[in-house]
PALUMVEX-504508 format. One line per 10 residues: number of its first residue (from 0); their letters; for each residue x, z, y of C-alpha. Coordinates in Angstrom, 1 decimal, padded with zeros to 4 digits. Example, Ala and Ser with C-alpha at 12.3 -4.5 7.8 and 13.67 -1.06 7.14 Angstrom:
! residues 2
0> AS> 012.3:007.8:-004.5 ~ 013.7:007.1:-001.1 $
This chain:
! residues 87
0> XXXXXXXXXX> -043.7:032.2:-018.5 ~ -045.3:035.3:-017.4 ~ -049.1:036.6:-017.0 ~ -049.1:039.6:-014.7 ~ -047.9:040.2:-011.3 ~ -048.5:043.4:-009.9 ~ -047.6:044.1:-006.2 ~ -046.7:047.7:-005.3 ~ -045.5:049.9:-001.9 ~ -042.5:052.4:-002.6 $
10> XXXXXXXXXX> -042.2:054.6:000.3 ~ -039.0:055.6:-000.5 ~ -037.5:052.5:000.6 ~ -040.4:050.8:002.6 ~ -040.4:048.2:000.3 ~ -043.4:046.6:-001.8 ~ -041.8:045.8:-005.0 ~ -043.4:043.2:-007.8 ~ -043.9:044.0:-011.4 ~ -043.6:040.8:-013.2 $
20> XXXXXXXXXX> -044.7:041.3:-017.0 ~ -043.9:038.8:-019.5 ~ -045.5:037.9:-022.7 ~ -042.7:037.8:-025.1 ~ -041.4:041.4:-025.2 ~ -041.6:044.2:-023.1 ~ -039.4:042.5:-020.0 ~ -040.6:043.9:-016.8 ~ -038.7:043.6:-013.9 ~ -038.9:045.0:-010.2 $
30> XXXXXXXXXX> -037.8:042.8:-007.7 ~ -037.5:043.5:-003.0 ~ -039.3:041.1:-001.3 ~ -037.4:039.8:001.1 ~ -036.8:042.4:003.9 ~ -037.3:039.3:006.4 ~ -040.3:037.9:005.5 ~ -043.3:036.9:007.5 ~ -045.5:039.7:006.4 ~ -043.0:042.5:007.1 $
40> XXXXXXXXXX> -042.0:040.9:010.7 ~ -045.5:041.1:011.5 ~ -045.6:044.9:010.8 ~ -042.4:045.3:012.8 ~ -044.5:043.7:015.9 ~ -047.6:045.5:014.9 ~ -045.6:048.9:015.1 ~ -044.5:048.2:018.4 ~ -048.0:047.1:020.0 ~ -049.1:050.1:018.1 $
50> XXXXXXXXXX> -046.3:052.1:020.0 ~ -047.0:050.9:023.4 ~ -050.7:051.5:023.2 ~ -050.1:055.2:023.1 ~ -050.3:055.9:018.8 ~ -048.2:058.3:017.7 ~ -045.4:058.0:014.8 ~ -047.5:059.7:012.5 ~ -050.6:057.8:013.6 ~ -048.9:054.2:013.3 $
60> XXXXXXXXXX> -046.9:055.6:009.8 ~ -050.4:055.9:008.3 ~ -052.4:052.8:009.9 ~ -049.3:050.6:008.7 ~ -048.7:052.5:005.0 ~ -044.9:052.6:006.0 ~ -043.1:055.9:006.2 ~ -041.9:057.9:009.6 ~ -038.6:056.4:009.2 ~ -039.6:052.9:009.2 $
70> XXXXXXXXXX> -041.5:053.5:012.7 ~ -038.6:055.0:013.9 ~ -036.8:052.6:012.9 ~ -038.2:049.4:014.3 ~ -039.0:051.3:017.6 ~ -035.4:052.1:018.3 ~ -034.6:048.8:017.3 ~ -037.4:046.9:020.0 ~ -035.9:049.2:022.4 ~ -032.3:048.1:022.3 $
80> XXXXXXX> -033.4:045.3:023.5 ~ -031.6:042.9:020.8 ~ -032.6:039.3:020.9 ~ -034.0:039.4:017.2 ~ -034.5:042.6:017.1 ~ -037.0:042.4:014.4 ~ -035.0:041.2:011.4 $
């Protein structure tokens, strides 16, 4: 069905997108992961632990390859304190 996948990180939206090419034609399509999955949780902890260990926003934006926003983000949203804060 198709022979390429090629993943990719748009820091526009935070997202990494997937190119999937296929070999009739010249189809390619760009598809979110989902916002939710393991992977992403995991930075949303990471940026946190990150956080409390003293990094700074631009330290933790650049170890992580996410933008400010994002860190912002998911730090406001650990400290409201929210039960599932992290989807």
């Amino acid at each position: 069905m198709f022979h390429n996948i090629v993943y990719t990180f748009c820091p526009t939206t935070s997202y990494t997108h997937y190119i999937i090419s296929f070999k009739k034609g010249d189809c390619t399509k760009w598809i979110k992961n989902s916002k939710n999955n393991k992977e992403e949780i995991q930075l949303r902890h990471r940026c946190t632990q990150l956080s409390s260990e003293g990094k700074t926003v631009t330290e933790i934006h650049q170890e992580l390859n996410r933008t400010r926003a994002w860190v912002y983000k998911w730090l406001e949203r650990a400290e409201s304190g929210g039960k599932e804060w992290y989807l």
